[in-house]
C-alpha positions in Angstrom: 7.4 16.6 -4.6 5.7 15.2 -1.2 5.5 11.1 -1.7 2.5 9.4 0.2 2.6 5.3 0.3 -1.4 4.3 0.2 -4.0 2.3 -1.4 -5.2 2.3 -4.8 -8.4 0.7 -5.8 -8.6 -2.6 -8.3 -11.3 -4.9 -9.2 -14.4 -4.9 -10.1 -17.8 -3.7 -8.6 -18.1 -5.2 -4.9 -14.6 -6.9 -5.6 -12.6 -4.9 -4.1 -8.5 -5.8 -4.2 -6.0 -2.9 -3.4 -2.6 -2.5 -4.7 0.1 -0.1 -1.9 1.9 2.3 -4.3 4.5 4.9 -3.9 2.3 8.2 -5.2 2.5 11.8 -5.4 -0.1 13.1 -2.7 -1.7 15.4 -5.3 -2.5 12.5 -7.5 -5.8 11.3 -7.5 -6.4 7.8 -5.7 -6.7 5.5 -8.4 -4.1 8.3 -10.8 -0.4 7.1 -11.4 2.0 5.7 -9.3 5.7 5.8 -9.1 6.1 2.4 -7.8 3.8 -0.1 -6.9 4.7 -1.9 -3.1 2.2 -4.7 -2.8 -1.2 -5.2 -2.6 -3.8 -6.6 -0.4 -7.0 -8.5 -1.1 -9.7 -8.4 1.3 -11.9 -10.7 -0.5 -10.1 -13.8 0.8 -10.7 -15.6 4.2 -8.1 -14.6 6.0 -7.5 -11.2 3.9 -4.2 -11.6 1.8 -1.5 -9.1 2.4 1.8 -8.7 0.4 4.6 -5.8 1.0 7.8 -5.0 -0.5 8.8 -4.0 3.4 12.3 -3.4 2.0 11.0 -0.9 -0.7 8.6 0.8 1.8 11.1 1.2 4.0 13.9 3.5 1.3 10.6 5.2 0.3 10.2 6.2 4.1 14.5 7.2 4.0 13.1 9.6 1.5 11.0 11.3 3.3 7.6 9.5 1.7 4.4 9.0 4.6 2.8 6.1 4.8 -0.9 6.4 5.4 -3.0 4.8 8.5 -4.4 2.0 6.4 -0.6 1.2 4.9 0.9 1.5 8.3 -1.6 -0.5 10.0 -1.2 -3.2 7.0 2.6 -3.1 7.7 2.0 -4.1 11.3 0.1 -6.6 10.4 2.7 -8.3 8.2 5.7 -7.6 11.0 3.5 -9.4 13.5 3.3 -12.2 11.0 6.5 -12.6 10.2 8.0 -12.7 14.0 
């Protein structure tokens, strides 16, 4: 099984709010997860981003890919954090 950490979409028409899961990459987008990560809401002024970095990171060990958006979203946070 080949592990992808992406988005998933929440919310309601025009309200969009994104959850970073742990998925199969056959799955479907929004079809289910094996573990959710975080999320990030893009609705807010400045957008709000929380990550499990810790969880991401033994996903990763196990050979799962993060995808542009996640990894970009992970920098983000580092650069925060620091």
């Amino acid at each position: 099984m080949s592990v992808s950490i992406r988005l998933t979409r929440q919310g309601g028409k025009k309200k969009p709010f994104y959850r970073v899961v742990a998925i199969d990459k056959r799955n479907r987008r929004d079809g289910a997860y094996l573990e959710r990560l975080g999320y990030y809401d893009p609705t807010l002024n400045p957008p709000k981003i929380v990550l499990d970095l810790e969880k991401i990171q033994q996903w990763v060990a196990k050979g799962a890919q993060c995808s542009e958006t996640v990894a970009s979203l992970m920098k983000k946070v580092s650069s925060k954090q620091s």
